[in-house]
N, C-alpha and C positions, 0 to 999 in steps of 0.2 A: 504494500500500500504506500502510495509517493506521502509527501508529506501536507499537500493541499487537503490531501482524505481524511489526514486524524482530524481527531476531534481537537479545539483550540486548545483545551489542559496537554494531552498527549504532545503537543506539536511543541506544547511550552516545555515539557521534560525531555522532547527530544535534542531542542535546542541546548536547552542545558548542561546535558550531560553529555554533548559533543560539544562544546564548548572547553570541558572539565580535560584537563591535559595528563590528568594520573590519576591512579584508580586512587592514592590519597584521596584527589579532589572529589573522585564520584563516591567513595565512600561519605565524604561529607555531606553532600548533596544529597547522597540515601536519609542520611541522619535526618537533616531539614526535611525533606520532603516526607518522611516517618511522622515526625513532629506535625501533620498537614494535616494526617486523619482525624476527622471525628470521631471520638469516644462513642463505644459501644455502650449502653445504659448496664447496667449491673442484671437486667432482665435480658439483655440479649446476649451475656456473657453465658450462657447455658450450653449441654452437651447439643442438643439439638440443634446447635448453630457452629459447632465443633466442624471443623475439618480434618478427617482422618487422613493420614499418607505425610503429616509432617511431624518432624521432629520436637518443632517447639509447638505450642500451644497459637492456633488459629481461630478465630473465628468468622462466620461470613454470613451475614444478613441479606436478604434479596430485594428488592420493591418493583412489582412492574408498572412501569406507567406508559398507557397504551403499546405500542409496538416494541418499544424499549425497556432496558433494564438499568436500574440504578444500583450496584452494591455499593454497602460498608464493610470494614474488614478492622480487625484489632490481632496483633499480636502481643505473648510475653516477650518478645524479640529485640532489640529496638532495630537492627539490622533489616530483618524480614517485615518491620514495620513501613521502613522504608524502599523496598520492593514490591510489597502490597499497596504502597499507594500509588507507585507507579505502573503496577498492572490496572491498578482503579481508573486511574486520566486515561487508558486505552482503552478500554472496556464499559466504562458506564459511557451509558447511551446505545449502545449496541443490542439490532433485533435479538431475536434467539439465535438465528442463522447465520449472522457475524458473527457472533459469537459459537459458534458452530465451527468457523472457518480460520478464527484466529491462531497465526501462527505465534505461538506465546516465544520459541529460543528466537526468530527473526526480530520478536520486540526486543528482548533484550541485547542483541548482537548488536542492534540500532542503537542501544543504549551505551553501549560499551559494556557491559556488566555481565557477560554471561560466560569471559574467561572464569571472573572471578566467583561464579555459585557454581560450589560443592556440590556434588552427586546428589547428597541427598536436600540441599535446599533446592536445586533445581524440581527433583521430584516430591517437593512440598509446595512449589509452586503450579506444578500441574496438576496437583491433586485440587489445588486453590480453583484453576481453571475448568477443570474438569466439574466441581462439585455448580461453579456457576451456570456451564451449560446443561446439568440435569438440572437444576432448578429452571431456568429457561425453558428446556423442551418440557418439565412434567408437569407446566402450568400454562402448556400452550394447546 
């Protein structure tokens, strides 16, 4: 997807962190951009909003509003916090079928950051991707 296509958040953290000249700097800019999320209320800190398949503690809230999807996300992370919110600026707003289709290592290779996630964050972050497109399709 060119960069005309993302949505204005994603195109803002693409910039960014092509901008950021060492994974120093895009670790920084995970931090900040971690610090972006809205808190999860203490009611939606629940198993049933748990995403199994990661390491640290996930969780993922959904909201459709008409054609599109809006998530929230919280980790005990602050790393994966700030990866989660940059899967969020790609992904919110997106049908079920974009979201269907999205290549999650292509976002982050755009990002610069997907040298740097380990085996198993990478596969805590498709587990993140994956649980958003069942909610997507089992409410469509």
């Amino acid at each position: 997807m060119s960069l005309p296509d993302l949505p204005a958040p994603a195109a803002e953290a693409l910039s960014a962190f092509q901008a950021a000249g060492s994974w120093e700097q895009r670790a920084r800019l995970l931090m900040q951009w971690g610090a972006r999320l809205e808190p999860l209320s203490d009611a939606q800190l629940c198993e049933e909003n748990r995403v199994h398949g990661c390491e640290s503690q996930v969780w993922l809230v959904a909201q459709q509003q008409g054609d599109s999807w809006q998530f929230n996300a919280s980790s005990d992370a602050r790393l994966l916090r700030g990866l989660l919110s940059v899967l969020l600026v790609r992904v919110n707003g997106l049908s079920a079928g974009e979201l269907a289709q999205l290549d999650l290592i292509d976002w982050f290779n755009q990002l610069g950051l997907s040298r740097q996630l380990s085996p198993s964050r990478s596969n805590g972050l498709n587990a993140v991707l994956q649980r958003m497109q069942k909610l997507a399709v089992s409410s469509a």
